[in-house]
ROSE-519033 format. One record per residue (C-alpha): y, z, x; residue number from 1. Coordinates in steps of 0.1 Angstrom, whole numbers, plus 5000, padded with zeros to 4 digits. Layout:
! ROSE-519033
<atom <Y Z X> NUM>
...
! end
This chain:
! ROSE-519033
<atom <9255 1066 6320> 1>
<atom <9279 1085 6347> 2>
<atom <9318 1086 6346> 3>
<atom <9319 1068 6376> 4>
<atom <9295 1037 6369> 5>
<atom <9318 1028 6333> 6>
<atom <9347 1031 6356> 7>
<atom <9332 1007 6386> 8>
<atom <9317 0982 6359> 9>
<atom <9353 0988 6335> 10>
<atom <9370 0978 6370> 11>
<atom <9346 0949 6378> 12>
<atom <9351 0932 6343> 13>
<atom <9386 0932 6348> 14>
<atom <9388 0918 6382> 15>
<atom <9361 0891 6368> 16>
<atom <9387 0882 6341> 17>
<atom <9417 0876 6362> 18>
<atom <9400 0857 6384> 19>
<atom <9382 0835 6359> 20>
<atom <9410 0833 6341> 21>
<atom <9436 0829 6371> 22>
<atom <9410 0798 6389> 23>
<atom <9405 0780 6352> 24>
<atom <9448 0777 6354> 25>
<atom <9444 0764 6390> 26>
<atom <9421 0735 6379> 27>
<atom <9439 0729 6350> 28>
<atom <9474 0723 6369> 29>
<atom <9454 0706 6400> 30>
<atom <9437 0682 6375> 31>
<atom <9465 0674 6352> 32>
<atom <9487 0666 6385> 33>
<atom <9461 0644 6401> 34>
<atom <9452 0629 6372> 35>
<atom <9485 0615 6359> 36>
<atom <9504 0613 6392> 37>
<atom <9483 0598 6413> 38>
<atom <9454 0582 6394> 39>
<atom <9479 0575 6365> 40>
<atom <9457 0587 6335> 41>
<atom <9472 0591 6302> 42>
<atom <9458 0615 6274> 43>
<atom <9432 0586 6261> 44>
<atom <9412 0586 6294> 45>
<atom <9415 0624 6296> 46>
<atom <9399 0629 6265> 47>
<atom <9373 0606 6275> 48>
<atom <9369 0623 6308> 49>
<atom <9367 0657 6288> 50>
<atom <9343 0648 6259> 51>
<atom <9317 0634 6283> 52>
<atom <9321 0668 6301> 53>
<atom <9306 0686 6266> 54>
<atom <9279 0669 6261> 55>
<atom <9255 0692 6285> 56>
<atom <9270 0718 6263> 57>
<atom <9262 0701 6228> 58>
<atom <9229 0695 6243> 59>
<atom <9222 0729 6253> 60>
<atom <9230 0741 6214> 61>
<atom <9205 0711 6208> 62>
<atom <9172 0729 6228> 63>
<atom <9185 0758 6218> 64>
<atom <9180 0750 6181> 65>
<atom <9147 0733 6186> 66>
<atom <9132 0764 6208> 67>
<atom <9142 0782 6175> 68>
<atom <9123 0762 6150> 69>
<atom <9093 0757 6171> 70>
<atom <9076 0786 6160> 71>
<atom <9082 0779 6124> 72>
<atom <9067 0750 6125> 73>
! end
């Protein structure tokens, strides 16, 4: 692979984690204000809130594991 294109792609990566990393610490600090300044959560309904949000994940590992044992079986 050319110089040029490691450099470009070295570049992009970079830019991809600042930004990721920069909007994941907006949410968090627009969420935590909203949540317990105006809705008036406290950190029993925000854990709620955030292990609904994982089970798409848990369930993804789920298919994930079955489409691996299909053959086998």
């Amino acid at each position: 692979m050319p110089d040029y294109k490691k450099k470009q792609m070295y570049s992009y990566l970079i830019v991809l984690s600042i930004c990721s990393t920069a909007g994941l610490q907006c949410w968090l600090t627009l969420f935590d204000n909203f949540s317990v300044n105006i809705v008036g959560l406290d950190g029993h309904h925000i854990g709620a809130l955030q292990s609904v949000r994982e089970i798409p994940g848990f369930l993804a590992l789920l298919v994930t594991y079955v489409i691996l044992i299909i053959p086998l079986l």
